[in-house]
N, C-alpha and C positions, 0 to 999 in steps of 0.2 A: 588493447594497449598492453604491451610487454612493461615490466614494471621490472628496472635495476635491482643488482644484490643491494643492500641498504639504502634504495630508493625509500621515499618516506612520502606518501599519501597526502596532499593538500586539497580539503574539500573545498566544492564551491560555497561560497557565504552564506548562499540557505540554506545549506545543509549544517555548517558552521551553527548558526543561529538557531537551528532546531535542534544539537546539540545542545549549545548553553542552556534553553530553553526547558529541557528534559533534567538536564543534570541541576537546574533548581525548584524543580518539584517539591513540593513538602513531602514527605512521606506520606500525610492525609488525603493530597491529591493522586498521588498515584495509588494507594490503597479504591480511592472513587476509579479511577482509570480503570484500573484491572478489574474491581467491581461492574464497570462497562462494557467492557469489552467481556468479559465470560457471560451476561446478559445475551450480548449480541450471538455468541456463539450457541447459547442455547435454547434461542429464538425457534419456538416451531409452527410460525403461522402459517406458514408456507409463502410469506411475500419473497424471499429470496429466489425460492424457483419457479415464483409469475412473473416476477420480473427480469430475471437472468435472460432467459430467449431475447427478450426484446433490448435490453443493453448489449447484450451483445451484435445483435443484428446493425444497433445504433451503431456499434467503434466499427465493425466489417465495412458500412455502406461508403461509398464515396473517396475508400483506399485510394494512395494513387500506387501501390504498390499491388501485384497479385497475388503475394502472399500473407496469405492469412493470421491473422490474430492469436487464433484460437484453432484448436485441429478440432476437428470434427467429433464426435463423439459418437 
């Protein structure tokens, strides 16, 4: 989608809604957020890469398209 010189961006209403959503956060909740989310990142059980193979295989299977997802690694 080619976007006019001062074209102006009108999101869809979910997206809308997960704006407002965000923009009334406490500070205390997003403090826990970000608290969460650096957890997740420094997660080292290794369930992320027993499980990756196999989700991924899950979104590839029953494409109707042939191209792929994900490129190969």
């Amino acid at each position: 989608m080619l976007k006019k010189p001062g074209a102006t961006y009108d999101p869809p209403e979910a997206v809308k809604s997960e704006i407002a959503e965000a923009k009334s956060m406490t500070e205390e909740q997003k403090q826990e957020l970000l608290k969460m989310m650096e957890e997740w990142a420094s997660d080292e059980s290794g369930y992320d890469e027993e499980i990756w193979p196999k989700l991924k295989e899950a979104l590839e299977a029953d494409r109707s398209s042939s191209r792929k997802l994900f490129a190969d690694e």
